[in-house]
C-alpha positions as a printed NumPy array, in Angstrom:
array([[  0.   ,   0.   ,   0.   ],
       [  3.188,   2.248,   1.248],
       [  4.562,   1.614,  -2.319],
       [  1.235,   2.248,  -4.509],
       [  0.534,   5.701,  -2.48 ],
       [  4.249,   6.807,  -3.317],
       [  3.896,   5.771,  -7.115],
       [  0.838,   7.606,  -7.046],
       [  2.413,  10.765,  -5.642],
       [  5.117,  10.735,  -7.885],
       [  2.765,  10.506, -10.848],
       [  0.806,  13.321, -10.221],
       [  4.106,  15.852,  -9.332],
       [  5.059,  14.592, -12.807],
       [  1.76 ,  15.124, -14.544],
       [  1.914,  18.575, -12.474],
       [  5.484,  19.263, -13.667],
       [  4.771,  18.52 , -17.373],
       [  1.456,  20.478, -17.31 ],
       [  3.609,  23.056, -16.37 ],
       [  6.172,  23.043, -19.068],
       [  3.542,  22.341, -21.59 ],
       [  1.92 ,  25.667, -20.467],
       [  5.325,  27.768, -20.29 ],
       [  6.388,  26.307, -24.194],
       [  2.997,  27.622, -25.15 ],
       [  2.916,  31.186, -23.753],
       [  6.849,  31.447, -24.928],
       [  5.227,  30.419, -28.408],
       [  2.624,  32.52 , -28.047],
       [  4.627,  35.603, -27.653],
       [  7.289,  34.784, -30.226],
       [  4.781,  34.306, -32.918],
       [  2.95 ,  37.795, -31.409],
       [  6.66 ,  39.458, -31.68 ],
       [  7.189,  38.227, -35.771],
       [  3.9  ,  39.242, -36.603],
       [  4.612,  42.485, -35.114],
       [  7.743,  43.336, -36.45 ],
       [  6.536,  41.939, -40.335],
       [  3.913,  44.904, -39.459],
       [  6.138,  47.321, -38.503],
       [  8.179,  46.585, -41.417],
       [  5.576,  46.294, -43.804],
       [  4.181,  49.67 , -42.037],
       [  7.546,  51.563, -42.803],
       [  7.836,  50.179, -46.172],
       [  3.905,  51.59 , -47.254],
       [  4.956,  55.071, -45.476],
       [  7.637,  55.703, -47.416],
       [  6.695,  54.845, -50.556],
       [  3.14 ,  56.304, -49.917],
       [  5.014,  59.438, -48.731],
       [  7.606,  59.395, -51.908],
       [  4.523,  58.856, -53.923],
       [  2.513,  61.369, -52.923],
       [  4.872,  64.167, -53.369],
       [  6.394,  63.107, -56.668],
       [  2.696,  62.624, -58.129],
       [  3.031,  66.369, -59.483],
       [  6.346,  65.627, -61.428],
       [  5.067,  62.254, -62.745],
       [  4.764,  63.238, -66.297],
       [  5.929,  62.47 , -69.932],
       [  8.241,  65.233, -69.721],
       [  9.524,  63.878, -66.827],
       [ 10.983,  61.086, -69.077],
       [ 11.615,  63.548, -72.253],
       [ 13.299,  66.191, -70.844],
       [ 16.581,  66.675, -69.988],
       [ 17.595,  68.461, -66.42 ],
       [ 17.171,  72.688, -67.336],
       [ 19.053,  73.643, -64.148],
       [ 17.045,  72.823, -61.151],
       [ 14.198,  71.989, -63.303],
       [ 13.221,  69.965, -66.285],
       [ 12.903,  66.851, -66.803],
       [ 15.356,  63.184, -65.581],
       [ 15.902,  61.541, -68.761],
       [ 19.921,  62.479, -68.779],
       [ 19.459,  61.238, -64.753],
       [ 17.949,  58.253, -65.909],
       [ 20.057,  57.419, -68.79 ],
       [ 23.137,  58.058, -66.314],
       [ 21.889,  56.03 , -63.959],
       [ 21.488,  52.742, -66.263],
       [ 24.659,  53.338, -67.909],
       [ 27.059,  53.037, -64.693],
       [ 24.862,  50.033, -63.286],
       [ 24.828,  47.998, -66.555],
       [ 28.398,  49.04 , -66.96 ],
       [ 29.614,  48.319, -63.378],
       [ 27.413,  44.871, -63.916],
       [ 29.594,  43.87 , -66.71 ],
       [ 32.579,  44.166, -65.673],
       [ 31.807,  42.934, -61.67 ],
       [ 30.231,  40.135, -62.973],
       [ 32.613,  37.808, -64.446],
       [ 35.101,  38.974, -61.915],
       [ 32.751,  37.983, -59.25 ],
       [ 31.425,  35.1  , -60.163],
       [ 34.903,  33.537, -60.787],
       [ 36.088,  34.288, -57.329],
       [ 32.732,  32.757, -56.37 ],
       [ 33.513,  29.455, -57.967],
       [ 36.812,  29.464, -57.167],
       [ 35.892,  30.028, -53.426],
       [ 33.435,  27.389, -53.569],
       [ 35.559,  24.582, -55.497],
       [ 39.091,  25.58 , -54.151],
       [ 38.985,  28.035, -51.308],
       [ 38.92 ,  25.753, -48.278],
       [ 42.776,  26.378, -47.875],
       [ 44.739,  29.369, -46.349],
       [ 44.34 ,  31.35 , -50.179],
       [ 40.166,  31.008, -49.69 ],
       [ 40.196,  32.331, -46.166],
       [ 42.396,  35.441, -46.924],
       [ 40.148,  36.341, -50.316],
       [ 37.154,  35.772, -48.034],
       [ 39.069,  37.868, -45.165],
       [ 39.351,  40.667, -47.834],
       [ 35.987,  40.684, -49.091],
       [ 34.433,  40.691, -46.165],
       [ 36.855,  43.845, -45.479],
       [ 36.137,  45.207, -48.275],
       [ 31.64 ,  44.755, -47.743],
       [ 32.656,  47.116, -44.658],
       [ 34.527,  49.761, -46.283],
       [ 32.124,  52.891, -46.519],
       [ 31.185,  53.803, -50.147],
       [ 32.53 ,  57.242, -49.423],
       [ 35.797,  55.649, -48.633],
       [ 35.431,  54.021, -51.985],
       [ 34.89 ,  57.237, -54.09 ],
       [ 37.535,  59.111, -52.316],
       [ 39.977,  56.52 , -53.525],
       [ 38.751,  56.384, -57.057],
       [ 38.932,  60.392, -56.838],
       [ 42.453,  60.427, -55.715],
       [ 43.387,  57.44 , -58.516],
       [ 41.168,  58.356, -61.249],
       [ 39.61 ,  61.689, -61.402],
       [ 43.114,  63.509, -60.415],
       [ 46.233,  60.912, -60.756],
       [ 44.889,  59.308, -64.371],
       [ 43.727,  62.531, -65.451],
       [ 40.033,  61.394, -66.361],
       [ 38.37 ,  63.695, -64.759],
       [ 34.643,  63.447, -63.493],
       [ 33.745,  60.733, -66.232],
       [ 31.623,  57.56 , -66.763],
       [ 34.846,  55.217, -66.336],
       [ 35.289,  56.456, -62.858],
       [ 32.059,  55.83 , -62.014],
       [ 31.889,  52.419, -63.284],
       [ 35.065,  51.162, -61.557],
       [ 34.427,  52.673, -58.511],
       [ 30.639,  50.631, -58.495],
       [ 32.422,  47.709, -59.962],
       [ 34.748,  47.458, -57.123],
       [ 31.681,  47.886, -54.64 ],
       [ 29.85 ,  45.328, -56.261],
       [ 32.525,  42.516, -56.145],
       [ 31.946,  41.134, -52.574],
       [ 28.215,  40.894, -52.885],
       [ 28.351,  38.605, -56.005],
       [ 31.381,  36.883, -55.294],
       [ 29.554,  35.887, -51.729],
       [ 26.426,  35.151, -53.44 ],
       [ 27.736,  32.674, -56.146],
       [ 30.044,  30.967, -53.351],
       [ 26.797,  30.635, -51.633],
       [ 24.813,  29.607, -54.818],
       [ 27.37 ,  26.991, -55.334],
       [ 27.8  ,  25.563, -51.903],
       [ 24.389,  24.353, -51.933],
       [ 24.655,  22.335, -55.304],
       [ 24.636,  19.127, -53.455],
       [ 27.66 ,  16.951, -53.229],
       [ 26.266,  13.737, -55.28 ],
       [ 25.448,  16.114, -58.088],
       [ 29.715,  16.588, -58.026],
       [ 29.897,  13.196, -57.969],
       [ 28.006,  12.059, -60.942],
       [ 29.845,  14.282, -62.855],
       [ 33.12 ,  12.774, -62.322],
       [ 31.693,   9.454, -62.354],
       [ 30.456,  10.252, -65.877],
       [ 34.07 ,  10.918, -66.993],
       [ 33.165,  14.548, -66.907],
       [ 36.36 ,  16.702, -66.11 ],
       [ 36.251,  19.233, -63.331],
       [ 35.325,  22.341, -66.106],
       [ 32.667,  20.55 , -67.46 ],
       [ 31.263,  19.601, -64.61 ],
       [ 31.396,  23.593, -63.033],
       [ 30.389,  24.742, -66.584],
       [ 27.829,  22.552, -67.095],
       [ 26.394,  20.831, -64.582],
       [ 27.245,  23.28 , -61.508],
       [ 26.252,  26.604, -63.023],
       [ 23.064,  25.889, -64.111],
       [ 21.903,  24.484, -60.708],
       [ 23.018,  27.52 , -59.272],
       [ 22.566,  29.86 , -62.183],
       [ 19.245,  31.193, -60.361],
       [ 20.362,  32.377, -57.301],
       [ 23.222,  34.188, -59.606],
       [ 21.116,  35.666, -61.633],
       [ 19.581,  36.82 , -57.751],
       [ 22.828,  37.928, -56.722],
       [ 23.429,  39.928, -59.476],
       [ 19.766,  41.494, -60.053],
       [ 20.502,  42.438, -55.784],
       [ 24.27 ,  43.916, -57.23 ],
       [ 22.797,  46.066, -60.053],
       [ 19.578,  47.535, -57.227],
       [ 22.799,  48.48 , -54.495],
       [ 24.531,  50.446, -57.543],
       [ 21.223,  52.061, -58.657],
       [ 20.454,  54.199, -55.028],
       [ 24.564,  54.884, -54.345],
       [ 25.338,  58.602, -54.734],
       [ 28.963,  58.994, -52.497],
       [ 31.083,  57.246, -54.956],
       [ 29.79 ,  58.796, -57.875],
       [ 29.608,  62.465, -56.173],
       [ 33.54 ,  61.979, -56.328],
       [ 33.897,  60.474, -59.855],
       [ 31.185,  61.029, -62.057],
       [ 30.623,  64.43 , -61.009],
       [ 27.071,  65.834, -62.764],
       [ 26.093,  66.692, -66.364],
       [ 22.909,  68.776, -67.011],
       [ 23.436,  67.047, -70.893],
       [ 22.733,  63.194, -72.31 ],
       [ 25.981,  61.021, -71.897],
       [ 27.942,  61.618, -75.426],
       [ 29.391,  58.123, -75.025],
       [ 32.762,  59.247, -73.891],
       [ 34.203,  57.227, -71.075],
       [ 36.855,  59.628, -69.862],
       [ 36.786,  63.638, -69.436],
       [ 33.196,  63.865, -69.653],
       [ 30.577,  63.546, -66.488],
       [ 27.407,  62.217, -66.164],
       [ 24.072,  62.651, -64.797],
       [ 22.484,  60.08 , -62.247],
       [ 19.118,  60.07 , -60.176],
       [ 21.105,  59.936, -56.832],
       [ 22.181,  63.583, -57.444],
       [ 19.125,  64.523, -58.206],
       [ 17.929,  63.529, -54.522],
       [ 20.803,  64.163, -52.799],
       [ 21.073,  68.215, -54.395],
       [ 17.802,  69.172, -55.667],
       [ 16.068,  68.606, -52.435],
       [ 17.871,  71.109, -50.64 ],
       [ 17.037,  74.234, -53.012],
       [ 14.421,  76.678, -51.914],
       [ 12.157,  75.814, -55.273],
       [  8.615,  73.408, -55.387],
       [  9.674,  72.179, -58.707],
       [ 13.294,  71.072, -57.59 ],
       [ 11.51 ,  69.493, -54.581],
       [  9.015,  67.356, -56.957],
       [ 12.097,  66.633, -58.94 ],
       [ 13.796,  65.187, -56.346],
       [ 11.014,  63.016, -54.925],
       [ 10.161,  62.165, -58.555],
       [ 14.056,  61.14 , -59.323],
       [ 13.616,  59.208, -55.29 ],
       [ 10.179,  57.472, -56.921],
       [ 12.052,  55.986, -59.827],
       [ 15.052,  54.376, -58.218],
       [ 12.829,  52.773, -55.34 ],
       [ 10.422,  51.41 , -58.114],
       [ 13.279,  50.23 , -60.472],
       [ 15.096,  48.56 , -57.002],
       [ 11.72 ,  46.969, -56.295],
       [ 11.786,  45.747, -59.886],
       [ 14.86 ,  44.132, -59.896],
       [ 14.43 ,  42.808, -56.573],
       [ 11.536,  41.189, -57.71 ],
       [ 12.151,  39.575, -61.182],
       [ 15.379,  38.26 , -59.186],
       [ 13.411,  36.252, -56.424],
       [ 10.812,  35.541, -59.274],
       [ 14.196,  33.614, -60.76 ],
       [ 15.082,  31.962, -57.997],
       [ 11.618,  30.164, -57.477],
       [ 11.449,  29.352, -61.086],
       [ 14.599,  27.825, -60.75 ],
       [ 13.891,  25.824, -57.682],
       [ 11.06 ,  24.539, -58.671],
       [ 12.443,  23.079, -61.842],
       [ 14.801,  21.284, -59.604],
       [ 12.131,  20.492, -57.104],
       [ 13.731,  21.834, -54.369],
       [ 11.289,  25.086, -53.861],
       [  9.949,  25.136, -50.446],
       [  8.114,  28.499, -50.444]])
C-alpha cells in the first residue's frame, strides 16, 4: 500500500510538472509568434509610409516630360538622370560580374585552404569599407592621378569594385548548396572538373546568380557617395565618352535638388527618389521571381 501511495504521488508531481512546461512552451510560443507578426507589421508599415510618402509628393512631377526632358538647371525633366543612372549600373554589372562570379567558384571549389580564407578575409573587409571611402579613392586614382576627370569610367570602376563582394559571396553561396552527389556524378560520368562547373554546376546555381546579381545592379542604382567623387554631374545626355566627360544620375538629383528653396526642384527630387525605389523593387523582384522558377524546376522550392 506504502509503495502504490508513493507511485501515485510521484505521478501526479510529474503530470503537475509537465502540465507546467507544456503551459510555459505555449505562452513562450505565443509571444514569439505575437513578436514576428509584429515586427513583419512594422516593417511592412515603414515600407507603405515611405513609398506612400515618396509617392505622394512626386505625383506632381510624374509626367511624360519627366521622361523627355533633360535636367534645365534645377528643373526639367530626368531623362539624362535616368540614362546616367542605367549606364554606370549595366556598366559596373559587366565588368563585376565575371570577376565575381569567378572568385565565387573558385571560393566554392578551391577556397577551403589558407588562399580562400584570406580572399574571403578581404571581401568581407572590403563589404565594410564605406562607399565614401570608396569614391575618395577612385577620386584620388582616377579623377586627379589618371587625369580622367569626373567621367563615366570612374564611375563604373568605382561601383564595380563595390559590387565585387556581394556577387562573389552570393555565387560561393549559390554553389555551396549544389549538393555533393550532383559533383559526384559528374566525375563518375568521366566529366572533367570544367565541365562539370560549366555545365552541370552553373546551371543548378545559375538562379540564385542571376539573384545575386539582379541584388548587385539595385545596391549600384540608389549609391550617390562614390559617384559624387567620380562622375561628377552633367545637365546634358551622356555623349558616349568614357573619360573627361561627367554624367548625370538620379542619386544627385535627390541628394542636391532637395535642398534648393524651389517646389519644382523638390518634386524633382522626390520624382528622381520614386524611380530608383520602383526600379530597385523591380529588380528585386524579377530576381526572387528567378530563384523560385529555378527551384522549382529542380524540385527543391519550399516556399
Amino acid at each position: 500500500m506504502a509503495i502504490k501511495a508513493i507511485e501515485r504521488n510521484v505521478s501526479v508531481r510529474t503530470s503537475t510538472k509537465g502540465f507546467k512546461v507544456s503551459l510555459s512552451r505555449r505562452v513562450m510560443t505565443a509571444f514569439a509568434w505575437m513578436f514576428v507578426v509584429f515586427s513583419f507589421l512594422f516593417v511592412a508599415a515603414m515600407f507603405i509610409s515611405i513609398i506612400g510618402d515618396v509617392l505622394v509628393h512626386a505625383w506632381p512631377a510624374l509626367t511624360p516630360k519627366l521622361l523627355t526632358d533633360i535636367t534645365n538647371g534645377i528643373g526639367g525633366g530626368l531623362k539624362n538622370a535616368i540614362e546616367g543612372t542605367m549606364v554606370m549600373s549595366v556598366g559596373a554589372l559587366l565588368l563585376a560580374a565575371p570577376i565575381g562570379i569567378a572568385a565565387g567558384i573558385y571560393l566554392s571549389e578551391h577556397g577551403h585552404g589558407g588562399a580562400g580564407k584570406m580572399l574571403r578575409f578581404l571581401s568581407d573587409v572590403l563589404v565594410g569599407i564605406p562607399s565614401i571611402v570608396l569614391g575618395y579613392v577612385g577620386y584620388i586614382t582616377m579623377v586627379i592621378y589618371l587625369g580622367w576627370q569626373f567621367s563615366v569610367a570612374a564611375g563604373i570602376i568605382t561601383l564595380t569594385v563595390m559590387l565585387l563582394p556581394y556577387i562573389a559571396r552570393s555565387t560561393e553561396l549559390a554553389m555551396a548548396n549544389i549538393p555533393l552527389a550532383v559533383r559526384e556524378a559528374g566525375y563518375g560520368l568521366g566529366a572533367g572538373e570544367g565541365r562539370v562547373v560549366l555545365h552541370i554546376l552553373l546551371p543548378g546555381a545559375a538562379p540564385a546568380i542571376m539573384t545575386g546579381l539582379f541584388y548587385a545592379v539595385a545596391l549600384s542604382m540608389g549609391e550617390t557617395a562614390p559617384l559624387l567623387y567620380t562622375a561628377g554631374w552633367s545637365n546634358y545626355m551622356w555623349n558616349g565618352r568614357f573619360t573627361k566627360e561627367p554624367i548625370g544620375y538620379l542619386t544627385y538629383v535627390v541628394w542636391t535638388f532637395i535642398n534648393e528653396p524651389f517646389a519644382e526642384s523638390h518634386m524633382l527630387a522626390f520624382a528622381a527618389a520614386f524611380l530608383i525605389t520602383a526600379g530597385v523593387l523591380i529588380l528585386i523582384l524579377v530576381g526572387r521571381w528567378l530563384l523560385v522558377r529555378g527551384q522549382r524546376r529542380m524540385g527543391v522550392y519550399q516556399g
